[in-house]
KEKE-3310 file (N, C-alpha, C; in steps of 0.2 Angstrom, whole numbers, plus 5000, padded with zeros to 4 digits):
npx = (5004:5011:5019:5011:5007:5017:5022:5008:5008:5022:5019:5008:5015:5024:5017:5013:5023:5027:5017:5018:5033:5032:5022:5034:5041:5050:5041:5045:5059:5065:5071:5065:5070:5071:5075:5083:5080:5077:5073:5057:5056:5057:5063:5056:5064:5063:5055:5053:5046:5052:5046:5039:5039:5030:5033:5026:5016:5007:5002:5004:5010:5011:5021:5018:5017:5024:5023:5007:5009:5019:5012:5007:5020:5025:5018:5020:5033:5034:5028:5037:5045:5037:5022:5009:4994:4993:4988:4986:4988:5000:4999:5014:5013:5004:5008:5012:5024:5022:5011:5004:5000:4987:4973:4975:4979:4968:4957:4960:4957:4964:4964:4967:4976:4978:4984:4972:4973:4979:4968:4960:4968:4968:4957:4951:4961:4952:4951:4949:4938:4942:4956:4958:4961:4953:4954:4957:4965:4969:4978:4986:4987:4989:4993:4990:5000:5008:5016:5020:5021:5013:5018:5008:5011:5006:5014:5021:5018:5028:5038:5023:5009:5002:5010:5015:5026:5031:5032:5040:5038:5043:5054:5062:5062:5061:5050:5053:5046:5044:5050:5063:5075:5092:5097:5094:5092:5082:5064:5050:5037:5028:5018:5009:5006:5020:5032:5047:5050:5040:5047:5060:5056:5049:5060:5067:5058:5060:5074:5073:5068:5073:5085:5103:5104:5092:5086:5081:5072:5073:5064:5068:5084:5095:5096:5095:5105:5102:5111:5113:5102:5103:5116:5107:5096:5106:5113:5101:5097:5109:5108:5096:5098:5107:5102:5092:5100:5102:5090:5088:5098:5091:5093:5089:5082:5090:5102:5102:5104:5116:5126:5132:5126:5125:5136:5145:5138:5133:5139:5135:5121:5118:5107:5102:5093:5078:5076:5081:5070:5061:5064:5067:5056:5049:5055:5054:5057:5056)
npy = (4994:5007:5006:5010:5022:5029:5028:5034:5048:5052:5052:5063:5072:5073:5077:5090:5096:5094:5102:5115:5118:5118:5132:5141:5142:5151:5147:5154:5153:5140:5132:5124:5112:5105:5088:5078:5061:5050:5046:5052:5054:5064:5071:5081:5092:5098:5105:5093:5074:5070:5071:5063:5064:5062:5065:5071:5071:5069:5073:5076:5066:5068:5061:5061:5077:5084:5100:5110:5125:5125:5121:5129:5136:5124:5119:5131:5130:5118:5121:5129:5118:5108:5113:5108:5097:5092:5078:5067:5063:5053:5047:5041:5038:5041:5053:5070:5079:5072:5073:5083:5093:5087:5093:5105:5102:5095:5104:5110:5102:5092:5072:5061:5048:5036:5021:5009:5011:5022:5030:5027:5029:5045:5051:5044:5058:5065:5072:5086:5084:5085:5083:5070:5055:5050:5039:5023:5009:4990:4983:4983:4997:5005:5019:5024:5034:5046:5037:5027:5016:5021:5012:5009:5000:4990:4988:4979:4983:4995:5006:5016:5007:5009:5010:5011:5008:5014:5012:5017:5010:5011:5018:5014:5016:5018:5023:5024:5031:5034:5021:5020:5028:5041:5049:5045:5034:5020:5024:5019:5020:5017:5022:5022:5011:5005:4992:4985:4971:4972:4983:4976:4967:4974:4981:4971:4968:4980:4976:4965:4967:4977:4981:4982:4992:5000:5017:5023:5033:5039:5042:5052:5064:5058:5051:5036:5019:5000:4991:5001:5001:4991:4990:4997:4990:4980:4984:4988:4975:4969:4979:4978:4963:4964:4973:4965:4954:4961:4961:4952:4948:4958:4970:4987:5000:5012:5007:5001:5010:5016:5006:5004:5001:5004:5013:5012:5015:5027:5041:5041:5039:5047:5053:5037:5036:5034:5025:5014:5013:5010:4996:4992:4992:4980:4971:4966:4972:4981)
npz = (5000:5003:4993:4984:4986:4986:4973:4965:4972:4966:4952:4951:4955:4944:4935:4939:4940:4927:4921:4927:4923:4908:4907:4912:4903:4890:4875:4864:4860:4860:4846:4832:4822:4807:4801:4787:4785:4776:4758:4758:4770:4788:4804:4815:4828:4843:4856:4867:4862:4847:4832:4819:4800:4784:4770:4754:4740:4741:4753:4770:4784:4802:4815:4829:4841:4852:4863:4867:4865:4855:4845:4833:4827:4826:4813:4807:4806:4799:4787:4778:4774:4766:4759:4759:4763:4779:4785:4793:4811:4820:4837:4846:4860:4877:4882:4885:4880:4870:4861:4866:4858:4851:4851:4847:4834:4830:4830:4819:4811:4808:4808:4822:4823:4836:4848:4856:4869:4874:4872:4881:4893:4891:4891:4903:4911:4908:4897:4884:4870:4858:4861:4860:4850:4836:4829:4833:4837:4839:4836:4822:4812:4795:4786:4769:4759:4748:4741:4750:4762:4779:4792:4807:4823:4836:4851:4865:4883:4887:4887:4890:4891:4879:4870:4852:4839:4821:4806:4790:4777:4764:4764:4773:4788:4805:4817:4834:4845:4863:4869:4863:4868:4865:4870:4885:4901:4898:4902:4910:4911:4925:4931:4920:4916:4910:4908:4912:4906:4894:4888:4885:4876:4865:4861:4856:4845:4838:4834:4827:4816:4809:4795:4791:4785:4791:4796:4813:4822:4837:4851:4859:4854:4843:4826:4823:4821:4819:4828:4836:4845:4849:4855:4866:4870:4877:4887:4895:4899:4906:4918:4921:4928:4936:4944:4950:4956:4967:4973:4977:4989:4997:4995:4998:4988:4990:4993:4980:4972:4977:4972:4961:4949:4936:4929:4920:4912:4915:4908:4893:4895:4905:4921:4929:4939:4936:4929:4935:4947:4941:4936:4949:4955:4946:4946:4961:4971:4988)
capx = (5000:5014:5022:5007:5002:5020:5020:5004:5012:5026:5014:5004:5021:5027:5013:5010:5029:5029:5014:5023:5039:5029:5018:5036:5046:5049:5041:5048:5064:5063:5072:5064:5073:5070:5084:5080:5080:5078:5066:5051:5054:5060:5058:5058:5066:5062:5054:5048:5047:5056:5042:5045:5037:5031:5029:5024:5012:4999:5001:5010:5009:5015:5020:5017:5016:5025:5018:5002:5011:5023:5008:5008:5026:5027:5016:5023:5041:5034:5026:5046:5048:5032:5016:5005:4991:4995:4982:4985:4995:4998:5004:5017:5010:5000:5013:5010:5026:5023:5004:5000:4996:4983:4969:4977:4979:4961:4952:4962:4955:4969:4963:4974:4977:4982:4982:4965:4973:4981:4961:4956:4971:4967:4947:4953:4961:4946:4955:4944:4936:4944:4963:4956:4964:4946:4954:4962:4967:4972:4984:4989:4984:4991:4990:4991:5000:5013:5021:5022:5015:5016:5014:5008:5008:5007:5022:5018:5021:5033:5037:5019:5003:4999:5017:5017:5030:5029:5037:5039:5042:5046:5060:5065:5063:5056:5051:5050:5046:5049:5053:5072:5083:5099:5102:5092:5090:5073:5062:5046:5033:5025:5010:5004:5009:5025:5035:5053:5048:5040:5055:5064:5050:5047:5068:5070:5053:5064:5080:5073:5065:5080:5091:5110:5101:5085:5087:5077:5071:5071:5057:5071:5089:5097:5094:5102:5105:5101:5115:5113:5095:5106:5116:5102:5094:5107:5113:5095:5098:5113:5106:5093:5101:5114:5098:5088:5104:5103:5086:5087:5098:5088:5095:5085:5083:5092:5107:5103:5108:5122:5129:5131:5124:5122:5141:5150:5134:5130:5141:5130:5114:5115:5105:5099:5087:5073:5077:5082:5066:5057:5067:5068:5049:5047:5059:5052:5059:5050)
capy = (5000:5011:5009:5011:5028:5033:5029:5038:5053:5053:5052:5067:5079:5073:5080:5094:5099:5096:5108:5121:5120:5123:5137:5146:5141:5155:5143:5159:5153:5134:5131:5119:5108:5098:5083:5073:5053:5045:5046:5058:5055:5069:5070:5088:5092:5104:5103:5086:5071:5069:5073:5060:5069:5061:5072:5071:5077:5068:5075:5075:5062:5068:5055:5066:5083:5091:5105:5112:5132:5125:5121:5135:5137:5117:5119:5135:5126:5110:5121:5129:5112:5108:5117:5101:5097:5088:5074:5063:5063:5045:5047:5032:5036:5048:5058:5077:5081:5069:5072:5090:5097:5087:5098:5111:5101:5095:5110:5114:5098:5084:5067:5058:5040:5032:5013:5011:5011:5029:5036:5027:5035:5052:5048:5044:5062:5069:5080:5090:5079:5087:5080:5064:5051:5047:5034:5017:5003:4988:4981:4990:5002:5006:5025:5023:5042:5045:5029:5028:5013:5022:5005:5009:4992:4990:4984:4977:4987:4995:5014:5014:5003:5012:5011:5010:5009:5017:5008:5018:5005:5012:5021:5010:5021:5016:5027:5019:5033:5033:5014:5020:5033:5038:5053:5045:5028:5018:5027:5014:5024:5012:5025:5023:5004:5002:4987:4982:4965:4975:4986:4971:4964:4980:4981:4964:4966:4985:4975:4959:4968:4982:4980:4985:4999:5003:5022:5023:5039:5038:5049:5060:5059:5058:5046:5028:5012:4994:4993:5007:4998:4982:4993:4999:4984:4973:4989:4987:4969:4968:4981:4973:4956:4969:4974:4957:4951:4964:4964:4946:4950:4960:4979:4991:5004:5016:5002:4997:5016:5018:5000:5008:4995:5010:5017:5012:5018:5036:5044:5041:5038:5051:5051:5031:5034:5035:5017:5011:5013:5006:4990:4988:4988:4977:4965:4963:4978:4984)
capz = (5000:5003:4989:4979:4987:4984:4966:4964:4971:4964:4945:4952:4956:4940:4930:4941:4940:4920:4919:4926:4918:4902:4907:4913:4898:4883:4870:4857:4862:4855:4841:4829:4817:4803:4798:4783:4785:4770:4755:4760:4778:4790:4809:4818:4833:4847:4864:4867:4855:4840:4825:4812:4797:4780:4766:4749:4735:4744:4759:4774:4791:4806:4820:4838:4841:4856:4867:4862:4863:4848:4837:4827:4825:4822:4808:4802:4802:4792:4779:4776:4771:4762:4761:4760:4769:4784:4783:4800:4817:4824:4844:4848:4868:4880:4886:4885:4876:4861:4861:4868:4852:4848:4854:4841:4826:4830:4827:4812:4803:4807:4811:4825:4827:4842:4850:4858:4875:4874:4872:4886:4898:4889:4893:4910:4912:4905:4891:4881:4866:4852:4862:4861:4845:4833:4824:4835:4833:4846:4833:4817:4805:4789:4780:4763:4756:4747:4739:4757:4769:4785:4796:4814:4826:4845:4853:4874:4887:4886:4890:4894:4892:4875:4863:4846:4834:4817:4802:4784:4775:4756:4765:4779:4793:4812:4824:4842:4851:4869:4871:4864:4867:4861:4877:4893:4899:4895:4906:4913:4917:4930:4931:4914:4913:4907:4911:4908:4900:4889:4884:4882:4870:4863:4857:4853:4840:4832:4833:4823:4810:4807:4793:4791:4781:4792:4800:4817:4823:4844:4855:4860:4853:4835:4822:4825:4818:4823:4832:4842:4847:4853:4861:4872:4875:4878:4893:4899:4903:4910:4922:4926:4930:4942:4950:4952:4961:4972:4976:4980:4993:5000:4993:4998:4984:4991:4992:4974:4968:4980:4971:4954:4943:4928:4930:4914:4907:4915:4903:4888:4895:4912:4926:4930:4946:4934:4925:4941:4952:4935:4937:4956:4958:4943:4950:4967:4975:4992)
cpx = (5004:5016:5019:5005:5009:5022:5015:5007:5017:5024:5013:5010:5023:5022:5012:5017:5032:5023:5018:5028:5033:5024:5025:5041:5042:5049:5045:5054:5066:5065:5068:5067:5072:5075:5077:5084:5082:5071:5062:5049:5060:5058:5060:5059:5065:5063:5050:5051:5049:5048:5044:5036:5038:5029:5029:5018:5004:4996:5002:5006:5014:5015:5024:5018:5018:5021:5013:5005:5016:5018:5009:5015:5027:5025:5019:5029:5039:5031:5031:5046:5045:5025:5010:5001:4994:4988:4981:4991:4994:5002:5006:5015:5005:5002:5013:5019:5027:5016:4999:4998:4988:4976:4970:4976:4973:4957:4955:4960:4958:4965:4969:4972:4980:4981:4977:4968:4976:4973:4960:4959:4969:4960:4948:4958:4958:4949:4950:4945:4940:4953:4962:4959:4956:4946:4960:4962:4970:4978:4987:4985:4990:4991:4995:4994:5009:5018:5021:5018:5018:5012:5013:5009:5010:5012:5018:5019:5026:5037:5033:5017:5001:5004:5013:5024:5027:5034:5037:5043:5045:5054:5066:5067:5058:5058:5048:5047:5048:5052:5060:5072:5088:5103:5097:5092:5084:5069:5054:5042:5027:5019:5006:5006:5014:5029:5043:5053:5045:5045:5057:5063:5051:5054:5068:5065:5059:5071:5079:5070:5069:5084:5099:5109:5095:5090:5081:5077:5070:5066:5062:5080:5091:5096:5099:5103:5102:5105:5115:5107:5099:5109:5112:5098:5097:5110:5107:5096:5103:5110:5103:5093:5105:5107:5092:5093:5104:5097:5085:5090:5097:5089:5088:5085:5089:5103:5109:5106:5115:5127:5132:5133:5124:5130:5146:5144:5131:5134:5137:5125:5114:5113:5100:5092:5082:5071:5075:5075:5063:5057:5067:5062:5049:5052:5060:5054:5053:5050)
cpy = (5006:5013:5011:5019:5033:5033:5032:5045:5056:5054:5058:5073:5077:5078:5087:5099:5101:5102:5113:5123:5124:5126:5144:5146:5146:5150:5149:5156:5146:5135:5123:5117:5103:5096:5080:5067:5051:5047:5052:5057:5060:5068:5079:5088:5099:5102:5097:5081:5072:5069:5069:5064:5063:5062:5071:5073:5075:5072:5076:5070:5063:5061:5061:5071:5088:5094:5108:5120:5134:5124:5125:5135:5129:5117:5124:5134:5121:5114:5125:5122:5110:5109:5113:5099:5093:5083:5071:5064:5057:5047:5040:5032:5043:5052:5064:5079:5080:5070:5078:5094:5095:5091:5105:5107:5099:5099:5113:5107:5089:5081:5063:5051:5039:5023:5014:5016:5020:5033:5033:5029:5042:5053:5050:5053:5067:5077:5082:5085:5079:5083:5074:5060:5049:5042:5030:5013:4997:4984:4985:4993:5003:5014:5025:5030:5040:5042:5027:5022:5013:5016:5006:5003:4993:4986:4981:4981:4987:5002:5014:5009:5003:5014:5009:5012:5010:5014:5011:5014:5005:5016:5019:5013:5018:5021:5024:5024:5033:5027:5017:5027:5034:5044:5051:5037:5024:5021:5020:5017:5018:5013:5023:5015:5002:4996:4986:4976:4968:4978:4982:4970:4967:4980:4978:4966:4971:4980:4967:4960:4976:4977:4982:4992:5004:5008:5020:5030:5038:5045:5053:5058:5060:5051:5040:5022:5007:4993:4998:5004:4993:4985:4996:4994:4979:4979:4989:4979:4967:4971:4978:4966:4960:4969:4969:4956:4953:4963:4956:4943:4954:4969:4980:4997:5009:5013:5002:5005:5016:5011:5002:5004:4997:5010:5017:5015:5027:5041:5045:5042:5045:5047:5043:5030:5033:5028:5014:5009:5007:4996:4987:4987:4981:4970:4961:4967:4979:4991)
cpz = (5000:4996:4983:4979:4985:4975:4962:4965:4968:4953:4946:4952:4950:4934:4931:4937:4931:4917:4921:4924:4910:4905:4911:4907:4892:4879:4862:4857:4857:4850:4837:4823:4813:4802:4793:4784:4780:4766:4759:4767:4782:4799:4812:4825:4836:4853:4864:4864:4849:4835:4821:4807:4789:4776:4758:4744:4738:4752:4766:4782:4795:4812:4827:4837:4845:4859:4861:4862:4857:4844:4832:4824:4823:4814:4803:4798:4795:4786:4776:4771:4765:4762:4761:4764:4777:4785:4790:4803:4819:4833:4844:4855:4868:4882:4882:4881:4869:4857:4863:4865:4848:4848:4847:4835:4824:4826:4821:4807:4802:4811:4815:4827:4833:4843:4855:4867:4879:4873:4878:4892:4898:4891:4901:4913:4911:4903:4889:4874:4860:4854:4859:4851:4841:4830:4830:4834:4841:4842:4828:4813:4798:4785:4772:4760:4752:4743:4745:4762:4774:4790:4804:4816:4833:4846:4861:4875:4889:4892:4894:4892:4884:4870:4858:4842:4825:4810:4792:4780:4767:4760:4770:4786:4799:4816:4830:4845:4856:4869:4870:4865:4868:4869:4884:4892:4898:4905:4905:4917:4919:4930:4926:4909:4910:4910:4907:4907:4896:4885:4881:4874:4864:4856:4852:4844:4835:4830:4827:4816:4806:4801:4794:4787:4784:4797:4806:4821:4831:4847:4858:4858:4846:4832:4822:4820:4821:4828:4838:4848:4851:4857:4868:4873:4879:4887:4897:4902:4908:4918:4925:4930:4936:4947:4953:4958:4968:4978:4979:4986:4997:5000:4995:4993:4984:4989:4983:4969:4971:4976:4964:4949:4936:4927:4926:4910:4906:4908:4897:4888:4901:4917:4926:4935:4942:4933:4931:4945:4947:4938:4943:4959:4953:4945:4959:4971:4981:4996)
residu = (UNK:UNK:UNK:UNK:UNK:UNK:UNK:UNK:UNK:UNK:UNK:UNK:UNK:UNK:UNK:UNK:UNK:UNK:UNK:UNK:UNK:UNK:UNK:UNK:UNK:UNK:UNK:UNK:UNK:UNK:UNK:UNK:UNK:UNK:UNK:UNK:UNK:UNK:UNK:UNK:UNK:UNK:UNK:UNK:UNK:UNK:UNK:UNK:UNK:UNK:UNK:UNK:UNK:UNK:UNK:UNK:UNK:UNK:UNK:UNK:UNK:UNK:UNK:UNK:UNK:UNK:UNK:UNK:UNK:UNK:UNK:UNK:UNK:UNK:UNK:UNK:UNK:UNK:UNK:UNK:UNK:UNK:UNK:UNK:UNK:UNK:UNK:UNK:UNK:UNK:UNK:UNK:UNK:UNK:UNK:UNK:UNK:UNK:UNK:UNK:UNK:UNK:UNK:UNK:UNK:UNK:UNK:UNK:UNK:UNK:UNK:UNK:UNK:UNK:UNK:UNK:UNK:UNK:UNK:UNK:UNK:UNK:UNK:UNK:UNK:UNK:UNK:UNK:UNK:UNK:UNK:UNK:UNK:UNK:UNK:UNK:UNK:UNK:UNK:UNK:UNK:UNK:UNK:UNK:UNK:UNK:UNK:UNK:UNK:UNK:UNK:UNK:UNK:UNK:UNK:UNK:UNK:UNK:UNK:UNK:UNK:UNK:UNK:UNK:UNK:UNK:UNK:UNK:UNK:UNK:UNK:UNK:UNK:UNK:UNK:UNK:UNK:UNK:UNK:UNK:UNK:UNK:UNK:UNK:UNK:UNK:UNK:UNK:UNK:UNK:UNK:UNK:UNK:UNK:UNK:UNK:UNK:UNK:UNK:UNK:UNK:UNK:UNK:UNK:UNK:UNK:UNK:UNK:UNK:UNK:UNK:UNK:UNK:UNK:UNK:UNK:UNK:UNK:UNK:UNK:UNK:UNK:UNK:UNK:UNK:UNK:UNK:UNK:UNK:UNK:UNK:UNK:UNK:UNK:UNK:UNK:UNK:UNK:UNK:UNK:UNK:UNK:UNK:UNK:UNK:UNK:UNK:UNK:UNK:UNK:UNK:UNK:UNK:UNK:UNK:UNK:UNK:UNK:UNK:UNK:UNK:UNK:UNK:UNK:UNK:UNK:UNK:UNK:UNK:UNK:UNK:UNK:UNK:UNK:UNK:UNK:UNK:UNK:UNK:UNK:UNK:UNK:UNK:UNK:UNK:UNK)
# end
């Protein structure tokens, strides 16, 4: 019970603490970038999630959308790029950095997909209707644009309860969304059902369907290879074998940081507590 009411809290100060950052943050400030990928995919960089962008004469498909005080400026950057409608946004989760626009691209016309279980969390926050995804799916979808089959498909829990990964497959491009990243370690939001056997899962499916040529777009981070993906699962395992051991002797968290299970990895990855807790509940921690 305890650890349930500090998990809880500790969800509610996380939510509270990222509304205020954005509401004291100069969004004028943000710079937004586009890189191009490969073929007619692009992803744009700002505040938040990684934007994978697929653009063509048919019309453009974003995958997530950031804060909702970037909307305009999102849109204004991608039509620099190409002035194209933007036809659909697919969210790879429910998290307000990757998904905070949609309220705005809403009422301009765009339809957004999600995985069913990302409407029924956002339901459960009782967002305003217009936030809300009107086209889900509980396995894949397919949009047809472009030359382009941008292939949605659920992954397990992973990150959260409600991953998706994103597969263009005329150009060989995957965006994982949160599940990887290339600058933190796999975050495991616990709140919103993620699990590290999912993560694992989640990898192994990017890492088995990657070729020596497939680019991967991460939820935050620069664009990687296959490789780069094995690097971050096979990091996530070892860890978590580090911190099973530990919790089997009876570590107590605080034990399990001060042991430095992460510490060939902070370098690369940073700060671990986030990982860590992930893992030392899911592994029987108390």
């Amino acid at each position: 019970m305890r650890t349930c009411i500090s998990t809880i809290f500790l969800a509610t100060l996380f939510v509270f603490s990222n509304a205020l950052s954005q509401d004291d943050r100069d969004w004028d400030a943000v710079v937004l970038t586009i890189h191009h990928v490969a073929g007619g995919v692009y992803y744009l960089e700002g505040s938040g999630g990684n934007i994978g962008l697929s653009v063509g004469e048919d019309g453009i498909v974003m995958i997530d959308d950031q804060f909702a005080p970037l909307t305009d400026r999102i849109v204004a950057r991608i039509a620099e790029l190409d002035d194209g409608e933007i036809r659909f946004v697919i969210n790879t989760h429910r998290h307000g950095d990757h998904m905070g626009g949609n309220e705005n691209l809403a009422n301009m016309g765009i339809t957004i997909l999600a995985n069913d279980r990302v409407r029924v969390r956002l339901l459960a926050d009782m967002l305003p209707d217009a936030a809300l995804p009107i086209l889900t799916y509980s396995d894949t979808a397919t949009v047809h644009l472009n030359g382009e089959e941008v292939h949605v498909f659920t992954v397990p829990p992973a990150h959260t309860d409600g991953d998706s990964f994103v597969h263009f497959r005329a150009s060989d491009v995957l965006h994982l969304g949160d599940v990887f990243r290339t600058n933190n370690f796999p975050y495991i939001d616990l709140s919103n059902g993620g699990t590290l056997q999912g993560t694992l899962d989640a990898l192994a499916i990017a890492i088995g369907m990657s070729g020596p040529n497939t680019l991967i777009i991460p939820g935050h981070g620069a664009v990687s290879a296959r490789e780069d993906v094995i690097d971050f699962r096979d990091m996530a395992l070892v860890v978590a074998q580090r911190v099973e051991a530990l919790v089997r002797e009876g570590a107590t968290f605080q034990e399990v940081l001060a042991a430095e299970t992460t510490a060939e990895y902070e370098d690369k990855w940073g700060d671990p507590e986030r990982f860590l807790r992930g893992v030392y509940a899911e592994v029987g921690g108390q």
